[in-house]
N, C-alpha and C positions, 0 to 999 in steps of 0.2 A: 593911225587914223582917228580920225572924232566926229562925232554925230551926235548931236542934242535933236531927243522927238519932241523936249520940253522944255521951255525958258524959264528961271528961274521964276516967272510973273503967275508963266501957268501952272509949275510947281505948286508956289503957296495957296494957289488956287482951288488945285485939287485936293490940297491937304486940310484946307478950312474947309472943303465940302464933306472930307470924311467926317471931320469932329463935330461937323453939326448933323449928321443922320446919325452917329452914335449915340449925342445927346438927345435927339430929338425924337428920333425914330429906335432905335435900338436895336440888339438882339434878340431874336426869337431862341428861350430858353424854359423845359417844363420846370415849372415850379415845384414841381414833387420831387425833382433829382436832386440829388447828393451834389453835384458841383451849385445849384441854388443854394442848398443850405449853405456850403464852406462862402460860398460869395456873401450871402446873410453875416457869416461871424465874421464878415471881413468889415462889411458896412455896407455893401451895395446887394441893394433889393430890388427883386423883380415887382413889377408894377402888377395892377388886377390883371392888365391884358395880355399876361406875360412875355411883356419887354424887358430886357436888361439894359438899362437907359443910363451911360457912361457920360458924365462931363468931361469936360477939357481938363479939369486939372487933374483929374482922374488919370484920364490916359497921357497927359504928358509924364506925370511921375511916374506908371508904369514903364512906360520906355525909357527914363533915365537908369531905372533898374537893370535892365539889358543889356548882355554883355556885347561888344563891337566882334571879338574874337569870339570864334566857335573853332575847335577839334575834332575833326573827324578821323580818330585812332583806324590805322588799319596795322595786321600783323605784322609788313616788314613797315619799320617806322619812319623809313626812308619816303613811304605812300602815305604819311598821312595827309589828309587836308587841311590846311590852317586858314580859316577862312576872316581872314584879318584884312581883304582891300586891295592886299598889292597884285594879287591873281588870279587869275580864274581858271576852277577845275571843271573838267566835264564828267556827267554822271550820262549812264544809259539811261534810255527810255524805259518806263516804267507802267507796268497795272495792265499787261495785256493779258490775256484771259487761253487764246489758241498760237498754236504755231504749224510753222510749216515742218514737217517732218523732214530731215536731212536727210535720210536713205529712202523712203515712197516718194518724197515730192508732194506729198496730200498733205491737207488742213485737216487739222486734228486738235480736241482741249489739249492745255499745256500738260505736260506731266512732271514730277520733279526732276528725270533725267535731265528736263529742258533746262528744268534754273543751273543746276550741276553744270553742263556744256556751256550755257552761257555765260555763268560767270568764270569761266577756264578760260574759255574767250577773250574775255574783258581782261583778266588776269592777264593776260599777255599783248594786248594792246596798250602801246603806249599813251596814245590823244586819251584814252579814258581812264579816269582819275576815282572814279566810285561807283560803285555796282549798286545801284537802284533796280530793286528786284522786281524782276520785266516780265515774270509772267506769273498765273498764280499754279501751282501744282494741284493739280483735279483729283489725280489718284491718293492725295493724302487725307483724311478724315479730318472735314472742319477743326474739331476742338484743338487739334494737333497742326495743325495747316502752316499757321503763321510759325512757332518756334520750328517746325520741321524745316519750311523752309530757307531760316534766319542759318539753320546749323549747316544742311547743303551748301549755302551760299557759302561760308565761313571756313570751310573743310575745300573751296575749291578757287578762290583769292586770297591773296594776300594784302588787296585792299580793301577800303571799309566798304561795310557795307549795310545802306538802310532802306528799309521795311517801308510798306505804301499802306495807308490807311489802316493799321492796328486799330482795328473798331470795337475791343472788349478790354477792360482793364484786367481779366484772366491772360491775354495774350500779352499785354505789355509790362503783366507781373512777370510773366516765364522771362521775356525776354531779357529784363533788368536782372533778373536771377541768375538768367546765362553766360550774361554781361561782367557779372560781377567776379561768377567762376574761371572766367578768360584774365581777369585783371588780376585775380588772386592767384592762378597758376602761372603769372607770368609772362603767357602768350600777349597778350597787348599791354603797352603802356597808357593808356586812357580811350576812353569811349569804344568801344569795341562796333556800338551799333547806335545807329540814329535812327528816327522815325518822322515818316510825313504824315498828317493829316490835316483835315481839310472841313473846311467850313461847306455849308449846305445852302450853296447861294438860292434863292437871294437872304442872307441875313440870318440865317438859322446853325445852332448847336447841334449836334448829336451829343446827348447829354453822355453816352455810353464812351464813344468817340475822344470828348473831352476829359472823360474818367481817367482813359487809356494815357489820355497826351499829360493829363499831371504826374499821372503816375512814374511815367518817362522823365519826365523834369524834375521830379523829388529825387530821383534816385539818379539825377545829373548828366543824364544822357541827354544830349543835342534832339530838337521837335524844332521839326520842317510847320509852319504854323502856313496851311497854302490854301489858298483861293483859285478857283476854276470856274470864270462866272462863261458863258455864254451869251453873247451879244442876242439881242430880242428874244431868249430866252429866258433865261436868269439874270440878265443883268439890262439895260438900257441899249436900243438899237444902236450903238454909237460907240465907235472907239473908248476915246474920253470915259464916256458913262461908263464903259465897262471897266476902264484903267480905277474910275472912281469907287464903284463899291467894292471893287477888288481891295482898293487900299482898304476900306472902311471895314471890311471884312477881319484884315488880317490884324490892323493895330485895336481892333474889337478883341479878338481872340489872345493879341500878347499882350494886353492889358490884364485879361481874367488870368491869363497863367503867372503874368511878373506879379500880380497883386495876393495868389494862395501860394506861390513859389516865387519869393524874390529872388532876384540875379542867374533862375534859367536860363540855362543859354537857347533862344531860340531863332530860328532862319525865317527870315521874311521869304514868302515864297508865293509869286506870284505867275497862274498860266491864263493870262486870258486868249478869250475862243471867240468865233464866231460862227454861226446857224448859217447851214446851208440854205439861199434864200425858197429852194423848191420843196426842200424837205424835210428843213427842219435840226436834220442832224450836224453836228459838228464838223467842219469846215477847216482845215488846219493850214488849207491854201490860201482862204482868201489872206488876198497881199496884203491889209491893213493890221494882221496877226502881227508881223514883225513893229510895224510901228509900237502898235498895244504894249508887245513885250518890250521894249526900248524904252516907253513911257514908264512902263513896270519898273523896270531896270532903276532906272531915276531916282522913283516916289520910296523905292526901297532901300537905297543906299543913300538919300538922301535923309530918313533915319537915323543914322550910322547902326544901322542893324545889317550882319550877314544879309545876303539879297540872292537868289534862288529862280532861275525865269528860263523859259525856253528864247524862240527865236531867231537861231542862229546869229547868220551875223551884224543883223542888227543890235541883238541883243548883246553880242561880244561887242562892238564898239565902248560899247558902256562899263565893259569891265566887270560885269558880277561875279559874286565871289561861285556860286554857282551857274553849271547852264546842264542842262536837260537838250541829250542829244542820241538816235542812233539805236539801229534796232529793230525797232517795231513799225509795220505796216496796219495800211487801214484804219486809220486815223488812232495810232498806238494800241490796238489790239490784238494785232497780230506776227509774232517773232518769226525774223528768218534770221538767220543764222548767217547765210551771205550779206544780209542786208547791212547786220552790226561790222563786219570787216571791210565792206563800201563805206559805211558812213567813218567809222576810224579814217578813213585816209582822206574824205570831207572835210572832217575835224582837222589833221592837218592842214590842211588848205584856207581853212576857214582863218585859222592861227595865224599865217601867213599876210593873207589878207586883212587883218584887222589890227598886225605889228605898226608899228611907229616905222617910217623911215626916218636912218639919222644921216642927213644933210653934211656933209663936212666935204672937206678937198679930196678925200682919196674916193667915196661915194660921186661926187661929181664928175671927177675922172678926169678935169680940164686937162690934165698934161696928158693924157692918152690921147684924149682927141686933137691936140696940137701934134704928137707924134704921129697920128695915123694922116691928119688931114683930108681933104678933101676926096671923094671918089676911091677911097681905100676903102677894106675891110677891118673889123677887129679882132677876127679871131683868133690869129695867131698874137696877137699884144699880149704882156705879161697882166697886164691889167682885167684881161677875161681871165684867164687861166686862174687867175687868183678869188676873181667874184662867178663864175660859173659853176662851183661847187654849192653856190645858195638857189642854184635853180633849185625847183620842183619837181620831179619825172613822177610824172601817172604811172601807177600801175595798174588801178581798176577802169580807172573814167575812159579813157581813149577807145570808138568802139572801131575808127577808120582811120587807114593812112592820108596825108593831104596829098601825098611825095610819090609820083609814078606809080600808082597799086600794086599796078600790070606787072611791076616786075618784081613783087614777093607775091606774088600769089593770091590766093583768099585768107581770109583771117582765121585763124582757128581755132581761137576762143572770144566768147565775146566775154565784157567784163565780168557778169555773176557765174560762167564759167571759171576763169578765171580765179574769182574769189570765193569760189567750191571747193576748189582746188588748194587755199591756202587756210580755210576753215579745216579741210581736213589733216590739212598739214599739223597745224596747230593742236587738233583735236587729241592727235597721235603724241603729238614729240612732247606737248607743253607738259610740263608735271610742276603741278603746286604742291609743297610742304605739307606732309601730312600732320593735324592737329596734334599732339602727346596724348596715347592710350588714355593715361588716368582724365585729361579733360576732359576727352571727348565721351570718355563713361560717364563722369558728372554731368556735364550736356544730356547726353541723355537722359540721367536719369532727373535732372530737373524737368525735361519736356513729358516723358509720361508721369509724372508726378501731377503734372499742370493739364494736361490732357483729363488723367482722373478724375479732377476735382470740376471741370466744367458737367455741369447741371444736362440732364440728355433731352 
């Protein structure tokens, strides 16, 4: 299938309105931080008002720096991501804060068991291709939080797996650190872990934030560079407007990093939102989201940079090398456990829906339907028999029969029954590879080393 949200008219469109608010209007960046100064030895200075005000020639040369392929290493190297164009991988939902408890049924903060279970989960799900850590663990001690969780997550897939908003360049030290000990002992062949962070729409740096994300790029790891603007919020009441500082946002952000780290590999990474109109908060239904991301989709691989977006499947029409799917309730804050094994067989579906059909004579079928003719059936022809194995059979979605009810009964699970039932399955039977003793000691002993040294 194909779906343009954008014509190549309105393309250039959008992409000369980011380069003239970069020029014009700029980034919001304090002038006292350490990525000012390195932007200063670079050549580009913040203004009295402190703007970081990028021309065109600016940021087209940084993006020519930018690598098209990015690696997303995971331990079996069969899972890695190569996020080169030809395909698109699915990552979980990511940054939820509570979950539903799998044995009470209660909402409760996350705790690390959660990230553990879910990515055991994912682990053994096939539609999902990269474990985006979906919740944050409450019971671990901040200074420790993020490499604690990077190591749970890594000790329990065997796909890659990256980190949401590493907001201290203490956190994205340890992690490069841990990164390094995985590539040195052998368990991965490159990139072991990626990181997302995220510009502070409208227009603003976390000077701390960006610390984090070069530090990540200097030491060669894959940075998700992503945008979350929300419509009449943070960004303009208006699809477009929002599709637009989105873009402006992010070729802002891969300019400062390709221009103090030439040829980082970074992911265009676009989620735009929209405000719920009674109250404000984020809106993941309203229906012009999928446009948005579709528009996303475009403005990012129309770079030739990796491209990163939600959407479903509008957004697969488009082919990004990433999509952001599955998991998390309440507007991605809150994990169930059933929910990520419903959305997995979504994702199937979705996959389906968004293939190519290919057109040819045995697809057509003409000589079947000459052989059956008029007022026959087909299902004994050898022509189903051969294409009825590309059906699709539900296993979670179906909650009623169409076909005589009366005469099976009542139903006797409904589908998040159902996929309770195969969560636990999974929970039990799946076993991932456990890390090599001596790594997983240097792991550790990098993360309390890094835990230490954080200031109290």
């Amino acid at each position: 299938m194909r779906f343009e949200a954008l014509t190549p008219k309105e393309k250039d469109r959008i992409h000369e309105g980011a380069l003239e608010i970069l020029a014009e209007v700029g980034l919001q960046l304090p002038a006292s931080s350490g990525v000012a100064a390195r932007l200063a030895g670079a050549g580009l200075r913040l203004s009295d008002d402190g703007r970081l005000r990028l021309p065109r020639a600016v940021v087209e040369a940084a993006l020519r720096r930018a690598p098209r392929t990015v690696r997303l290493g995971a331990r079996d190297p069969l899972r890695t991501a190569v996020l080169d164009g030809t395909r698109t991988y699915v990552t979980t939902d990511g940054c939820g804060s509570k979950t539903i408890d799998f044995t009470t049924g209660e909402r409760r903060p996350s705790r690390l068991e959660d990230v553990a279970a879910s990515a055991r989960l994912t682990d053994a799900l096939d539609t999902l291709h990269v474990y985006w850590m979906m919740v944050s663990a409450h019971d671990v001690p901040p200074e420790s939080r993020v490499a604690r969780e990077f190591l749970t997550a890594a000790q329990n897939t065997t796909k890659h797996v990256q980190m949401i908003d590493v907001a201290r360049p203490d956190e994205a030290r340890a992690l490069a650190g841990m990164a390094r000990a995985l590539l040195d002992a052998g368990v991965f062949a490159e990139t072991p872990v990626s990181m997302l962070i995220s510009v502070v729409s409208p227009l603003r740096l976390d000077p701390s934030g960006t610390e984090a994300a070069l530090l990540f790029a200097g030491a060669g790891l894959p940075v998700a560079l992503c945008s979350m603007p929300i419509a009449s919020v943070t960004s303009p009441a208006t699809a477009p407007g929002t599709v637009l500082l989105a873009h402006a946002e992010i070729l802002g952000f891969a300019t400062i990093v390709q221009t103090l780290v030439p040829g980082a590999p970074v992911i265009y990474t676009s989620f735009p939102a929209f405000a719920d109109a009674r109250t404000g908060i984020t809106n993941y239904r309203d229906p012009r989201r999928f446009w948005a991301a579709s528009a996303a989709s475009q403005m990012g691989l129309s770079m030739n940079l990796p491209c990163f977006t939600s959407g479903e499947l509008a957004s697969l029409l488009q082919r990004p090398d990433l999509l952001c799917f599955g998991g998390l309730l309440e507007v991605s804050t809150l994990l169930s456990y059933e929910q990520l094994v419903i959305d997995a067989e979504i994702l199937r579906d979705l996959a389906v829906s968004a293939a190519p059909q290919e057109v040819t004579a045995e697809t057509l079928g003409l000589s079947a339907i000459a052989e059956v003719g008029p007022g026959r059936h087909y299902l004994a022809h050898p022509h189903t028999a051969k294409h009825i194995r590309e059906f699709v059979v539900p296993k979670f979605a179906e909650t009623e029969r169409a076909v005589e009810p009366e005469r099976h009964g009542p139903i006797k699970e409904s589908p998040r029954e159902k996929a309770r039932r195969e969560v636990r399955r999974i929970l039990d039977q799946h076993q991932v590879p456990p890390l090599p003793e001596r790594t997983a000691a240097a792991l550790e002993t990098i993360l309390e080393e890094s835990a230490r040294a954080v200031p109290a």
